[in-house]
N, C-alpha and C positions, 0 to 999 in steps of 0.2 A: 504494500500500500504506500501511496506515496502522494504529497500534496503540495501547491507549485501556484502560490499568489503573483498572479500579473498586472504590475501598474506602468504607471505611462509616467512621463515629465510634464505631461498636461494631457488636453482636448486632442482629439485627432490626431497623432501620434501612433495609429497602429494597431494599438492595445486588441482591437477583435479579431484583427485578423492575422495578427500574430498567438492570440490564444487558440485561432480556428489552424494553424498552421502545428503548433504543438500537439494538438488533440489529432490533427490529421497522422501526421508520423506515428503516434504512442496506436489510434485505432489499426492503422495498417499494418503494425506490428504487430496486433493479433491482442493487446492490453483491453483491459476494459475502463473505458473513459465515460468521467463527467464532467461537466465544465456547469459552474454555480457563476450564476449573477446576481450577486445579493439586491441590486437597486440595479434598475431600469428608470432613466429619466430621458422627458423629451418626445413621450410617444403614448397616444392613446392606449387604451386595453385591448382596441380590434389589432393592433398594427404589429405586423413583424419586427422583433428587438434584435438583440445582440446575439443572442442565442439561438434563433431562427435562422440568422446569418454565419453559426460558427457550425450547425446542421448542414445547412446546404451546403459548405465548402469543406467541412472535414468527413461527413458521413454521418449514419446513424448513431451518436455519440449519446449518453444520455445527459439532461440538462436541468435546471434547477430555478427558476428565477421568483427570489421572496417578495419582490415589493416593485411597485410600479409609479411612478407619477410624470403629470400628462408636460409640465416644462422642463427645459432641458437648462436645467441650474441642478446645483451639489445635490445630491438628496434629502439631506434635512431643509436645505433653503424652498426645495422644490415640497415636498411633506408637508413642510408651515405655511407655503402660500395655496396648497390645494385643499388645504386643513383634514387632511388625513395623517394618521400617525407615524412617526419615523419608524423605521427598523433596527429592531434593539440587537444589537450584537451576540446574546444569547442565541435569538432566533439561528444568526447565521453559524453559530460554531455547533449548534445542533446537527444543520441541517448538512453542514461539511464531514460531521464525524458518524453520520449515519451512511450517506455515500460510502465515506473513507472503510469501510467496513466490507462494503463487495465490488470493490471498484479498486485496480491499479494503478489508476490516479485522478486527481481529481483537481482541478482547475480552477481558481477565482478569479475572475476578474474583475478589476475593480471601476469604481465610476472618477474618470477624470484623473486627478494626480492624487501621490500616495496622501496626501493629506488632508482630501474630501473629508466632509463628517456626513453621517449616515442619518445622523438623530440629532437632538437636542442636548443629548449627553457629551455628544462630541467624541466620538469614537471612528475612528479612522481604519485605512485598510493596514494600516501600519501594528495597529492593535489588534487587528485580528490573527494578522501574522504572528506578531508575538505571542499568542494566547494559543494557538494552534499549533506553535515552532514551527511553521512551513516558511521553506525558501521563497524568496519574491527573484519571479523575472521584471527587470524592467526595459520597459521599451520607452524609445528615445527617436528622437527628429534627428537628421542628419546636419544641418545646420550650421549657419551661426546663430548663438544662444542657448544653444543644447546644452553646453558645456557647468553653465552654473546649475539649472536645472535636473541636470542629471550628478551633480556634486552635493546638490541640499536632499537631494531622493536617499542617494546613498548615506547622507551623515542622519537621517533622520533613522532609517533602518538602525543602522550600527548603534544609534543612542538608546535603540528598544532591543539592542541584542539578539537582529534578525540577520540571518545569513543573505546575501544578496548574487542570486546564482550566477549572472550575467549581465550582461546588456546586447540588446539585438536593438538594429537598426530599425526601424519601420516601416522606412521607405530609402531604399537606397537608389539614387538614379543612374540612368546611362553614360549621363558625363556629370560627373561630382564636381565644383568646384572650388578653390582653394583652401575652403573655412572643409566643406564635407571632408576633402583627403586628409587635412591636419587633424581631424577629429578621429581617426581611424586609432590613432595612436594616442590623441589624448585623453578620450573618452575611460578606457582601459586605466589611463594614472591618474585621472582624476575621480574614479568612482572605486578605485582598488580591487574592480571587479572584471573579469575576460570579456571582450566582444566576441559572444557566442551567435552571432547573425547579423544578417543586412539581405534584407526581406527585397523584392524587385517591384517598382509601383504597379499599379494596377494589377496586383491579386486576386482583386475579389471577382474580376469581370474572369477569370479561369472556369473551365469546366473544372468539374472535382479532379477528375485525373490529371490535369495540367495542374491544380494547386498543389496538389500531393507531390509533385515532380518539382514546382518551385521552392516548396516549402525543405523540402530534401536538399537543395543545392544551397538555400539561404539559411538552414540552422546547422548551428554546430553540434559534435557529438552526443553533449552532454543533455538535449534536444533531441536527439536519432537525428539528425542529418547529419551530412556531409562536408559544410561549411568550413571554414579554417581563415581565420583574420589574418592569419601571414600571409596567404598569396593575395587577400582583395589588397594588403597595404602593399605587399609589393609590385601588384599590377598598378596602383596611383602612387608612386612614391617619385615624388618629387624634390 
């Protein structure tokens, strides 16, 4: 059994389809996968979420999601303005450790960056990690700007005693430019933690077999792909 919390350095940043890209490898491997979204925001009750999108692209994975609200702000911000009640962190360590139980691994993803609150209590993905001892992947922009962002991700972990398995790229492009290739090598000493990916844009538009095949060449070992940040830094090393 094994459990494997996914945050971002923000908004759009990757986070689902980098969760849809991990869950793809581990089910084609033959594991039994869930992938839990504690909080859905931004989307009515009819409309396809996160998890509907990490189904179509990874496979029949099984999936979880406790809590819904219709604006797409943090979850408790979005909770207090729909005036429905936040999601208490109980709910979700329940609902991971009952998965975690017949499932080979099991998936969170979280809403927005590690430092969303979920509730009024103010309880973050960061706490749930801690409380669960699961590793966080975090996914990161390739950018300029990434760099702090994915620096305060990592020192927040490390200050709750969370192990932080890697960093995978998001969105990595065809032609990186001078801030993306420096980041290849910075990223890695500024977060203390290996670039185990660099994902290719436009993922989601794949059939399943084409993402399974990307997801393969953009994640590293430790992920079941194939990936390896010394040939992408030394294909751009400038």
């Amino acid at each position: 059994m094994a459990l494997l919390a996914v945050t971002g350095t923000g908004t759009e940043v990757g986070k689902t389809v980098t969760t849809a890209a991990v869950a793809a490898l581990a089910h084609t491997a033959g594991q039994r996968v869930a992938v839990v979204k504690p909080a859905q925001t931004g989307l009515a009750s009819h409309q396809d979420g996160d998890l509907a999108e990490v189904v179509r692209l990874a496979g029949p994975v099984d999936t979880r999601e406790l809590a819904r609200y219709p604006e797409p702000l943090a979850p408790a911000t979005a909770a207090r303005r729909a005036g429905l009640p936040g999601l208490p962190k109980e709910a979700v360590t329940e609902a991971v450790r009952a998965l975690d139980t017949d499932h080979d691994l099991v998936l969170i993803e979280g809403a927005g960056g590690l430092l969303a609150r979920f509730d009024d209590e103010g309880w973050t993905l960061a706490d749930l990690a801690a409380e669960l001892a699961a590793p966080v992947l975090m996914v990161a922009t390739a950018g300029l700007g990434t760099l702090n962002a994915a620096a305060l991700t990592a020192e927040a972990l490390a200050r709750r005693g969370v192990h932080l398995t890697g960093v995978v790229i998001g969105s990595w492009p065809a032609q990186p430019d001078l801030a993306m290739r420096c980041n290849l090598t910075d990223l890695p000493d500024m977060t203390a933690a290996p670039l185990i990916g660099a994902l290719p844009p436009g993922m989601a538009a794949l059939d399943r077999d084409a993402f399974a095949a990307a997801a393969r060449a953009g994640l590293g070992a430790p992920l079941g792909g194939d990936f390896k940040a010394a040939d992408l830094v030394a294909r751009w090393h400038s």
